[in-house]
Phi, psi and omega in degrees: 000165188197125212256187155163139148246131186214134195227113176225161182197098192335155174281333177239038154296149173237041150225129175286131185278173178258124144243175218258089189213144173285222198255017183272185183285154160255131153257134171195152188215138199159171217227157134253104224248149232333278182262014184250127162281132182217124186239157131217082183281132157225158206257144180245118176286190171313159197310162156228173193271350170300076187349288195304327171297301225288318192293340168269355179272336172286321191310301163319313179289312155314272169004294186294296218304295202261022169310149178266317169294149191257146215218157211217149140266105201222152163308179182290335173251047177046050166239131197279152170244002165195108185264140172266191181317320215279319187284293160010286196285333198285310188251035193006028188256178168289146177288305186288341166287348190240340209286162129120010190256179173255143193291320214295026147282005179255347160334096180283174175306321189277359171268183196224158177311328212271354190266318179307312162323327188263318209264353147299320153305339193250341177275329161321312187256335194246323202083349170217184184185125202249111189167162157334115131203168198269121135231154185287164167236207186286260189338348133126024157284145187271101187245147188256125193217134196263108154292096165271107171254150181253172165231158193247118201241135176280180164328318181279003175081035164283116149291115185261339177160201186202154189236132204238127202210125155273092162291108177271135201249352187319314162312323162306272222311323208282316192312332190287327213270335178291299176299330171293317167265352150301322163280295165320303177306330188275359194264346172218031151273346180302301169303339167262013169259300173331312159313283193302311167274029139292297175301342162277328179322296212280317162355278190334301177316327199256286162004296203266008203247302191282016177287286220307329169270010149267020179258318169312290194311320183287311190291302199286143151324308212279000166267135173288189176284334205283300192317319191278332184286310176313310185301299213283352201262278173001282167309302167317286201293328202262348154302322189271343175282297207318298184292335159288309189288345166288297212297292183317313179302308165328231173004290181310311201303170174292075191310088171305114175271142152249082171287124183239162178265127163279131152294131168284302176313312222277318169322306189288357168279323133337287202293300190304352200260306183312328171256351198302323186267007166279297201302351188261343188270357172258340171079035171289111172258133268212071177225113232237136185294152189281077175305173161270137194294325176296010189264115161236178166209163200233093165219184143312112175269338180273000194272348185257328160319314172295320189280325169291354187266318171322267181003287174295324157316312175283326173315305141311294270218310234250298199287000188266001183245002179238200171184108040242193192260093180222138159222149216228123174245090180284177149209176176164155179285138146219146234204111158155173201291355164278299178326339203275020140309318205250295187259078213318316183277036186047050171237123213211143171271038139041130181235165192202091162246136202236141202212158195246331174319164187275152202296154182271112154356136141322303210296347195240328179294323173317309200265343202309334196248001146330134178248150179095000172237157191215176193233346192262175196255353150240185200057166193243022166085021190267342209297309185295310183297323169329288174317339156274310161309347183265306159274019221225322171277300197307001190089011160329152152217148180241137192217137166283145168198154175272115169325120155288000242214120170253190334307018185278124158262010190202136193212161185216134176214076182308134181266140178215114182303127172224000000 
């Protein structure tokens, strides 16, 4: 027999359809698109002598298999009997690692029994259940997933189990939470370009008075030593307010793109002439992979020139305290349906900077692109947000991950649609 439902509906409709299947597996397939939800789902029963059935019973099945959302089967007491590609890939186990286990291997910190208690309760009293939640994957990453589950009913109305479609939303929320501290950073930043520059005039002024007199102090005799060690402290600092207030100033103002087509090569030729001798004065070895000249990219070069040298700069710095002390700078195209958040056609030029250094904490990770928070013992933490903040007009994402890849242990890589 061959069963079949086809359903669209707002998302903030409150009834769900139930479906219909004899005793064979459901295929089903269907996308969700920006405030609508649309399934059309079916269940494929036993063979019929029918040509036109057997070819909607392979389509179907094609469909679950190579669905872009992962999609889970499970019996009534959640132990699954088939999962597709999308799901593989989403979470990283093996088909033979799940089939015949209960999904709560898949349980992150944040659901709790009680989140469990509930969505187990509404599939009991309703047959379904809609709604956020965080699952782990194998490698211990956290994914944010818009979840549906349904139930799956035979003819005689016997609930056989239930089916489950995973959207993965993680690449939203981080893009939402990245416009949200966009906004908020922009609603006061016109006033803190207003300040620093109160505060840079009488600076300038203070600046130019502790030049002259650490100019004084080195030629004339007549300053003792205590003076000139005071003068030049003097000078030291007020040099170092200046460059806090340009970084700030740096940070608030409103960022204008000039997008050009970038050589890549020629960039990474640039950035390598500009760090070398940091990385050498730290005993950092230092190498930036040879790409092809035919690698371009269409940004702004000197704002992304800022944003790699930060990148690489923290890189060095991170990797001069361990051993061994290496940092690895790539480029490259890379292409698939985690980009289409940035890139309709899922196609993104990629930066790569890889570090040796000890791995950055949970405790840090939360704050890293925040501006005003730093780990060091100078400067005001502006450096990552800039940087985010850069790429983020390009239409961008910039990212943390712990290196898979050794001796690296930390690797950060902005994505740029191309």
């Amino acid at each position: 027999m061959w069963a079949s439902f086809a359903h669209s509906r707002s998302a903030t409709e409150a009834t769900w359809p139930v479906l219909n299947a004899s005793a064979g597996f459901l295929w089903s397939s269907r996308a969700f698109p920006n405030d609508r939800l649309a399934y059309s789902l079916s269940v494929l029963g036993p063979s019929t002598t029918s040509d036109m059935r057997q070819d909607e019973s392979t389509m179907m099945r094609w469909a679950f298999e190579h669905s872009s959302n992962g999609k889970i089967i499970t019996d009534l007491s959640g132990i699954i009997r088939t999962v597709n590609d999308a799901f593989v890939n989403m979470f990283g186990y093996s088909r033979e690692e799940v089939i015949g286990q209960r999904t709560n291997f898949l349980k992150s910190r944040y659901s709790t029994p009680e989140f469990y208690q509930e969505m187990w309760r509404a599939l009991s009293e309703r047959g379904e259940w809609k709604g956020e939640i965080i699952n782990r994957t194998k490698g211990g990453t956290e994914k944010t997933c818009f979840l549906t589950i349904t139930s799956i009913i035979s003819p005689a109305g016997e609930r056989l189990g239930y089916l489950g479609v995973e959207i993965d939303l993680t690449e939203r929320k981080r893009l939402e939470e990245q416009i949200i501290q966009g906004e908020k950073l922009a609603s006061v930043g016109e006033s803190i370009a207003t300040l620093m520059h109160e505060i840079r005039n009488p600076l300038n002024g203070i600046a130019m008075n502790a030049y002259m007199l650490n100019e004084s102090a080195v030629r004339d005799p007549h300053w003792s030593d205590e003076e000139r060690e005071s003068i030049a402290l003097v000078h030291r600092e007020v040099k170092r307010l200046g460059s806090l207030v340009t970084n700030v100033m740096s940070y608030a103002r409103r960022i204008e793109l000039h997008h050009e087509r970038v050589i890549i090569a020629d960039l990474f030729d640039e950035l390598q002439e500009l760090l070398i001798y940091h990385a050498e004065e730290l005993g950092v070895s230092l190498t930036f992979e040879e790409v092809p000249r035919t690698l371009l990219g269409y940004f702004d070069p000197d704002l992304m020139k800022q944003v790699l040298l930060n990148l690489v700069q923290n890189a060095i710095d991170a990797a001069a305290n361990s051993e061994p002390k290496v940092v690895n700078v790539s480029a490259r195209f890379d292409e698939g349906p985690d980009w289409q958040s940035i890139s309709v056609s899922g196609r993104v030029l990629l930066f790569i900077v890889e570090n040796s250094g000890t791995a950055i904490g949970d405790d840090v990770l939360e704050n890293l692109f925040k501006p005003f928070f730093t780990t060091k013992e100078q400067g005001l933490g502006l450096g990552l947000a800039t940087s985010a903040k850069i790429v983020r007009q390009h239409h961008g994402v910039i990212r943390h991950a712990h290196s898979t890849r050794e001796p690296y242990t930390t690797v950060f890589t902005v994505a740029l649609p191309s």
